[in-house]
DRENPA-3360 file (N, C-alpha, C; in nm, 2 decimals, always signed):
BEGIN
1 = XXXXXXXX = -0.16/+1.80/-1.37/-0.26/+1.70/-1.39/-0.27/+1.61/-1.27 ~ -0.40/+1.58/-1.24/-0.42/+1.49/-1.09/-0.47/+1.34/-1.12 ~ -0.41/+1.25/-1.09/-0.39/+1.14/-1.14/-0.55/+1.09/-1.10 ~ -0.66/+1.05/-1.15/-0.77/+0.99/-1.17/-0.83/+0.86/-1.11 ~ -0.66/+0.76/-1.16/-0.69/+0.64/-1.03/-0.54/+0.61/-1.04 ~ -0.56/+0.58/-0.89/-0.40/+0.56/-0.80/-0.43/+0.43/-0.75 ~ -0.29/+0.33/-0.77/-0.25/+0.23/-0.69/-0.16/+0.25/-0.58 ~ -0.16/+0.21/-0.48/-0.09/+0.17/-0.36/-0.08/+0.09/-0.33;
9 = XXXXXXXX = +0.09/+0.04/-0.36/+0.15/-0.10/-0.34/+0.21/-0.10/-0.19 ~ +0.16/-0.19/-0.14/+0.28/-0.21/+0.01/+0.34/-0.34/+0.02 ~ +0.45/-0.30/+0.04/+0.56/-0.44/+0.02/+0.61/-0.46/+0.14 ~ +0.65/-0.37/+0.15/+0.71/-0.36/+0.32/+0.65/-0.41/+0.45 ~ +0.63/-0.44/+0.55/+0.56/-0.53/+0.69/+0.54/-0.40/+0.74 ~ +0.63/-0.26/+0.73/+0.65/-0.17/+0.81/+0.51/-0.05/+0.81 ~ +0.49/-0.05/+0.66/+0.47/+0.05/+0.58/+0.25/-0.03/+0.58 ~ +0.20/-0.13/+0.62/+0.08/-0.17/+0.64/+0.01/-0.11/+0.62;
17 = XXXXXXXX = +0.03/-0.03/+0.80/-0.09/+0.09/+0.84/-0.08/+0.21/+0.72 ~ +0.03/+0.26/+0.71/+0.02/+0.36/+0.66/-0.03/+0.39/+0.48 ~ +0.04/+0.25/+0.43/-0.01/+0.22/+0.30/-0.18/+0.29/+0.31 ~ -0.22/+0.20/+0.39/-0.42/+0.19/+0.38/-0.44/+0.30/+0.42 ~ -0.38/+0.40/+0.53/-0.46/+0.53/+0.54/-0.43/+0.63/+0.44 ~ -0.29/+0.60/+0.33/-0.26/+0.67/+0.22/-0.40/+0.67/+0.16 ~ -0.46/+0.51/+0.13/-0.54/+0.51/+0.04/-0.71/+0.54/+0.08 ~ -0.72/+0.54/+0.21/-0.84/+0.62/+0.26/-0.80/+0.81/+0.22;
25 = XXXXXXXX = -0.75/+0.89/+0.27/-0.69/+1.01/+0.25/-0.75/+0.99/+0.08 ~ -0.65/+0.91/-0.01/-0.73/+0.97/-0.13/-0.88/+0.95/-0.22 ~ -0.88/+0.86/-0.14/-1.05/+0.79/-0.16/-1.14/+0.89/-0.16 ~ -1.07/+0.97/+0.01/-1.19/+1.06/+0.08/-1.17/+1.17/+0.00 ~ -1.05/+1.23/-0.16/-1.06/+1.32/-0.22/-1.11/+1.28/-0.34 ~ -1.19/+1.20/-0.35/-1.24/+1.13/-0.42/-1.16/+1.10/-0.58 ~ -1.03/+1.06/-0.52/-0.97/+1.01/-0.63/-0.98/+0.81/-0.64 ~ -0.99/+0.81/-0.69/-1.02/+0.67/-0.74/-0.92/+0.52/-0.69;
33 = XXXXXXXX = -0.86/+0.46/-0.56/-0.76/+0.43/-0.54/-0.80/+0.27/-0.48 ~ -0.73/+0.22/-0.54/-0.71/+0.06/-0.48/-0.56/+0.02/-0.43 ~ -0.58/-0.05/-0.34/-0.48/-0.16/-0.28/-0.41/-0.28/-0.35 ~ -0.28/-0.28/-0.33/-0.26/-0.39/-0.33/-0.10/-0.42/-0.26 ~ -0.11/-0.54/-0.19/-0.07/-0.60/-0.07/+0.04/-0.71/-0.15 ~ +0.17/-0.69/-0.07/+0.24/-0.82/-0.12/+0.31/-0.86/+0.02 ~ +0.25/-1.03/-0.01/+0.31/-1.05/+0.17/+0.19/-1.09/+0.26 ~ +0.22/-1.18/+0.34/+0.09/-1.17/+0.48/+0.10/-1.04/+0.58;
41 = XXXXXXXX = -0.03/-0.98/+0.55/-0.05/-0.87/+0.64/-0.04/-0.94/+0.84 ~ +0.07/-0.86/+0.84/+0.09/-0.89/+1.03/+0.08/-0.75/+1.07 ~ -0.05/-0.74/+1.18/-0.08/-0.59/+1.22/-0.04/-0.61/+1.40 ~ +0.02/-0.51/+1.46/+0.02/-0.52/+1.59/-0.10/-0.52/+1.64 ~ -0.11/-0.61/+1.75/-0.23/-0.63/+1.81/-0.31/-0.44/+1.80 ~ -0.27/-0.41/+1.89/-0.37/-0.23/+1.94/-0.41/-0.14/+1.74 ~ -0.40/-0.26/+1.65/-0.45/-0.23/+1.57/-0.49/-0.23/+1.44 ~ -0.49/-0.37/+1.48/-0.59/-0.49/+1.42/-0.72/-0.43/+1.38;
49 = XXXXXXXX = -0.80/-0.34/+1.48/-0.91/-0.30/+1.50/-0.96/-0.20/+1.40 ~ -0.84/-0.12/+1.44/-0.87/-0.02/+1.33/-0.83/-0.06/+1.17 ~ -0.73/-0.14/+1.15/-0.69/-0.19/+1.00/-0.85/-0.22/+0.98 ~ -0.92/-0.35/+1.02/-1.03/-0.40/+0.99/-1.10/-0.27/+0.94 ~ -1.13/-0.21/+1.01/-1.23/-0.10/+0.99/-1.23/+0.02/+0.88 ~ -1.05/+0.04/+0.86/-1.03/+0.16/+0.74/-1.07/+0.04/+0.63 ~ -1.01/-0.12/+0.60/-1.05/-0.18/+0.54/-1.21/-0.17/+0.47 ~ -1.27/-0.21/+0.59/-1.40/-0.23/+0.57/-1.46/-0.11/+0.50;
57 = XXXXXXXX = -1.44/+0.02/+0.57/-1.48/+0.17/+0.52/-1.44/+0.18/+0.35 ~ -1.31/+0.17/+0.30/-1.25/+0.19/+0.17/-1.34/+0.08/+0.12 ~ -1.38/-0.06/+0.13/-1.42/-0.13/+0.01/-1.55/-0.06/+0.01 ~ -1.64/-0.04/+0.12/-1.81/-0.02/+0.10/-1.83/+0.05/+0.10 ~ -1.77/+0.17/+0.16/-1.80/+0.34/+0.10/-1.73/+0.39/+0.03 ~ -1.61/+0.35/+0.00/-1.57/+0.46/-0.10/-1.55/+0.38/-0.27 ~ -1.55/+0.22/-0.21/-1.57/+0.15/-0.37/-1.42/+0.12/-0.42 ~ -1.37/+0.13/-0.32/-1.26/+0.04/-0.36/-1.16/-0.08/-0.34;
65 = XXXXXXXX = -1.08/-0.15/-0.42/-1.05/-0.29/-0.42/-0.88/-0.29/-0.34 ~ -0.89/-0.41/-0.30/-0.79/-0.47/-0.23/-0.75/-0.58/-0.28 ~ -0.62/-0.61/-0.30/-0.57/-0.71/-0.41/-0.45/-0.76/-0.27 ~ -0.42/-0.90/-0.29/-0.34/-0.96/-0.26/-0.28/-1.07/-0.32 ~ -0.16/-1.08/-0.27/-0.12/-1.21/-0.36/-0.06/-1.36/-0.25 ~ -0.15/-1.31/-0.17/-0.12/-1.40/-0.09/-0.26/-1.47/+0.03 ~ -0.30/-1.59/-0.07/-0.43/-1.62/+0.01/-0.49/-1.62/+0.17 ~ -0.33/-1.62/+0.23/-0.39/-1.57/+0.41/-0.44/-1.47/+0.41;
73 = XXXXXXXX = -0.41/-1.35/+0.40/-0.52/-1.26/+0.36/-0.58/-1.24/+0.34 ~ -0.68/-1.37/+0.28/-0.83/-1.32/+0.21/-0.89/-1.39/+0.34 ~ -0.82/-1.48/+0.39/-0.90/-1.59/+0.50/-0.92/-1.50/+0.69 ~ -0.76/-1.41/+0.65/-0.75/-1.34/+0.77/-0.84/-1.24/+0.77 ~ -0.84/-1.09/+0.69/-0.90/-0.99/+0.69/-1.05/-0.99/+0.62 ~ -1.07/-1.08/+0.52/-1.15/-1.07/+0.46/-1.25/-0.95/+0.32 ~ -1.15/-0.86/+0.34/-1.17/-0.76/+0.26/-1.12/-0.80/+0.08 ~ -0.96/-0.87/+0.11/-0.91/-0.89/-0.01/-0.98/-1.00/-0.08;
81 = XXXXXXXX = -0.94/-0.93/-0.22/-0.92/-1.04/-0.34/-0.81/-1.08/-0.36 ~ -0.75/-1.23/-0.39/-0.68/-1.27/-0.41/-0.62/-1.26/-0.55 ~ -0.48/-1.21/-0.59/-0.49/-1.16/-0.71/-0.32/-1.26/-0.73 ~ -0.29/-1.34/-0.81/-0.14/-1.38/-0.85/-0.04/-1.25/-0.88 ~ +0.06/-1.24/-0.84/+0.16/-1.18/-0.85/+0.16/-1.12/-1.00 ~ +0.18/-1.20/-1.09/+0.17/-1.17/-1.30/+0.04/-1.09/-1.27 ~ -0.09/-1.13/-1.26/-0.21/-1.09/-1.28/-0.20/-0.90/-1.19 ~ -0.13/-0.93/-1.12/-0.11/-0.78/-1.04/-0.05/-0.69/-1.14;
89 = XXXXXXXX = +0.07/-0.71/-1.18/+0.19/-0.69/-1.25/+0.09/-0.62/-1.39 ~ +0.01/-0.69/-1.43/-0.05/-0.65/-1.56/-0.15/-0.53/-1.48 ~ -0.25/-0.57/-1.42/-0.37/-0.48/-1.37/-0.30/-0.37/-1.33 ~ -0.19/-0.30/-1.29/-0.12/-0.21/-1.26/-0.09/-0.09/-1.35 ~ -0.05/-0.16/-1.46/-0.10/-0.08/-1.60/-0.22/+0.01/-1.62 ~ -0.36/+0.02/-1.55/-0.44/+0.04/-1.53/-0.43/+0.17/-1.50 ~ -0.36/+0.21/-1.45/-0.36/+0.28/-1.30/-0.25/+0.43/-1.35 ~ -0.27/+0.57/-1.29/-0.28/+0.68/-1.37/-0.12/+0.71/-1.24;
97 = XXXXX = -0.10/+0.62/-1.12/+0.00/+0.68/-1.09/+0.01/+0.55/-0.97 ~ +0.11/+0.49/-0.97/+0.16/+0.38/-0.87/+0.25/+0.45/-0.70 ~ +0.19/+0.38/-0.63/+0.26/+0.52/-0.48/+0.29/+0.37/-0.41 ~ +0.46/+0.32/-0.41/+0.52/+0.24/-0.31/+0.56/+0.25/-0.19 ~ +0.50/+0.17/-0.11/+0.52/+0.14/+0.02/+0.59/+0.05/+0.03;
% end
């Protein structure tokens, strides 16, 4: 069975980049996948550019959401929604298969 809609959690500082291009990869198989961020995203400078950009690509072409629980984030990247920690915890439930970063 192939899970329908997938969350990807990144918790880790390490794990950023890779979290978001997990969730590009499944977007582009057109599985159904949103973000969510715990923590201030800190991107090394050489790629800043491209975060922005898979960002930008996943919310307006492929339709999907970015959750954070941490309002620097909405002000830094601008992609996210600000979401409380509980309010995450519950909307997670949602979701046909959770993939931790």
């Amino acid at each position: 069975m192939e899970p329908n809609k997938v969350a990807i959690v990144i918790r880790d500082q390490n794990n950023y980049w890779e979290g978001l291009r997990s969730g590009l990869g499944l977007g582009l198989e057109m599985v159904e996948t949103d973000t969510f961020v715990l923590g201030e995203v800190e991107m090394p400078e050489d790629r800043v550019e491209g975060y922005k950009e898979n960002l930008e690509f996943l919310k307006d072409e492929l339709e999907a959401n970015h959750y954070t629980d941490t309002e620097a984030n909405v002000e830094k990247w601008g992609f996210f929604e600000y979401l409380p920690l509980d309010d995450m915890a519950k909307k997670l439930t949602d979701y046909d298969l959770i993939v931790p970063f």
